[in-house]
C-alpha positions in Angstrom: -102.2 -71.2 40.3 -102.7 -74.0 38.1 -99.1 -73.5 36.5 -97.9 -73.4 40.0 -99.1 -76.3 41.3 -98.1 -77.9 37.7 -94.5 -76.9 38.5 -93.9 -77.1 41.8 -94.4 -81.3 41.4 -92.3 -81.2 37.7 -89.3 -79.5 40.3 -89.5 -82.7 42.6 -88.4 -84.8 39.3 -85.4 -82.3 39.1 -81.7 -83.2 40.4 -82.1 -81.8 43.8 -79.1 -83.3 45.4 -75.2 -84.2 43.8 -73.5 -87.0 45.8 -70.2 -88.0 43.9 -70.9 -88.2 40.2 -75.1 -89.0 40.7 -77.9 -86.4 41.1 -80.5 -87.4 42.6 -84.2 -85.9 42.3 -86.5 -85.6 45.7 -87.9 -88.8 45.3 -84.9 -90.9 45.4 -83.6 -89.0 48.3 -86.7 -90.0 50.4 -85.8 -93.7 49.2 -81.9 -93.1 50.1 -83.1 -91.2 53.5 -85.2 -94.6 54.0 -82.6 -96.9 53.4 -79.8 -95.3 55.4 -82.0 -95.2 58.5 -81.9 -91.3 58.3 -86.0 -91.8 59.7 -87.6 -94.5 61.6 -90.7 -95.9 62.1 -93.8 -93.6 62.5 -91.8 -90.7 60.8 -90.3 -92.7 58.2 -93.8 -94.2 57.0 -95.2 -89.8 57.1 -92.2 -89.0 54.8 -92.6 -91.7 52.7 -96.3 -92.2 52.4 -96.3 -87.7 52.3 -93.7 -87.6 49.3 -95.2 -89.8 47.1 -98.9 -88.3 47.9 -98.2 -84.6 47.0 -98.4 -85.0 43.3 -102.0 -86.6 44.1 -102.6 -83.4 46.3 -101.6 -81.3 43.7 -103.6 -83.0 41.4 -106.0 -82.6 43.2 -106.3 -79.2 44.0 -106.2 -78.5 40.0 -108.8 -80.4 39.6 -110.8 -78.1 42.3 -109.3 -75.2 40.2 -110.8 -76.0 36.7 -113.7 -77.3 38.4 -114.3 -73.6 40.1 -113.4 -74.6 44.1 -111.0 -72.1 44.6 -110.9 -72.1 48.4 -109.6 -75.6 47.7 -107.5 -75.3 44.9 -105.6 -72.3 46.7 -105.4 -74.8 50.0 -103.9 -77.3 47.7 -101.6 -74.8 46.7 -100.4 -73.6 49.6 -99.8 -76.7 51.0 -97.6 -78.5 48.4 -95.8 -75.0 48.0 -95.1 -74.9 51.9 -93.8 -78.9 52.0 -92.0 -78.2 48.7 -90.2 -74.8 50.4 -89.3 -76.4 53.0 -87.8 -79.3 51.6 -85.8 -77.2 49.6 -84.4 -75.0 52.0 -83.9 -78.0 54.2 -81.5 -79.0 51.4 -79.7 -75.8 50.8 -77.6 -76.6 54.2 -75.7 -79.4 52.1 -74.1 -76.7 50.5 -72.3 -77.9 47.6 -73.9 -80.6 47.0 -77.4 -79.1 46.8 -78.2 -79.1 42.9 -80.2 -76.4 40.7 -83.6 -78.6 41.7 -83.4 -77.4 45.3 -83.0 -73.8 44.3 -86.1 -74.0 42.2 -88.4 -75.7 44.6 -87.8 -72.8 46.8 -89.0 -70.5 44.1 -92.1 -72.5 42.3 -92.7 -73.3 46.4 -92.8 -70.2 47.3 -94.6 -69.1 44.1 -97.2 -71.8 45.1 -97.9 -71.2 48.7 -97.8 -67.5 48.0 -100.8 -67.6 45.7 -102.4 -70.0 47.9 -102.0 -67.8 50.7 -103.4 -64.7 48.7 -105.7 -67.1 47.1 -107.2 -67.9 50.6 -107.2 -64.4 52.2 -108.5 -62.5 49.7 -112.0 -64.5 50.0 -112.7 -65.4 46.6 -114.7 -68.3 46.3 -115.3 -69.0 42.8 -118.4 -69.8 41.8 -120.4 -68.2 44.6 -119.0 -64.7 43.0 -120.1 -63.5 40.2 
């Protein structure tokens, strides 16, 4: 899970989007989104404020990993891996212009929130088992 969550925030630095001759990785797009006035107000400040907070949640839930919280570190998990699928299928309707990062968000997304979700129904809660 750790590799997961480890890759699934590396894949928001990749070229997720090709408009003329730049790429552009998930983070700029939110910037670009912002500037053109794609969102506004209250939703423009979740997006914004949500982007830039998932590699902390990420973090975050790999820190509960090594630490032995696994309840948490597979909630972590599942969560960036959702918001990262998402995202990435979200950009897949641009067609052409959707670049090889969007493809691999879907799969280290899904990878993610699939161990998360497996994480968190199978009950396993670290430490307390031994």
């Amino acid at each position: 899970m750790g590799v997961a969550l480890v890759a699934t925030v590396a894949v928001t630095f990749a070229p997720w989007l090709r408009s003329g001759e730049a790429r552009r990785d998930s983070h700029e797009l939110v910037r670009t989104a912002e500037r053109l006035g794609v969102f506004e107000g209250v939703v423009a400040t979740a997006v914004r404020v949500g982007w830039a907070f998932l590699p902390f949640v990420a973090a975050l839930g790999l820190l509960a990993l090594v630490r032995g919280w696994r309840r948490t570190g597979f909630a972590a998990a599942l969560t960036v891996g959702v918001v990262v699928l998402l995202v990435g299928f979200g950009l897949q309707a641009a067609g052409d212009l959707a670049d090889w990062g969007a493809t691999a968000a879907i799969v280290v997304g899904a990878v993610s929130a699939g161990g998360g979700a497996i994480g968190l129904i199978s009950g396993r809660s670290g430490r307390d088992q031994r």
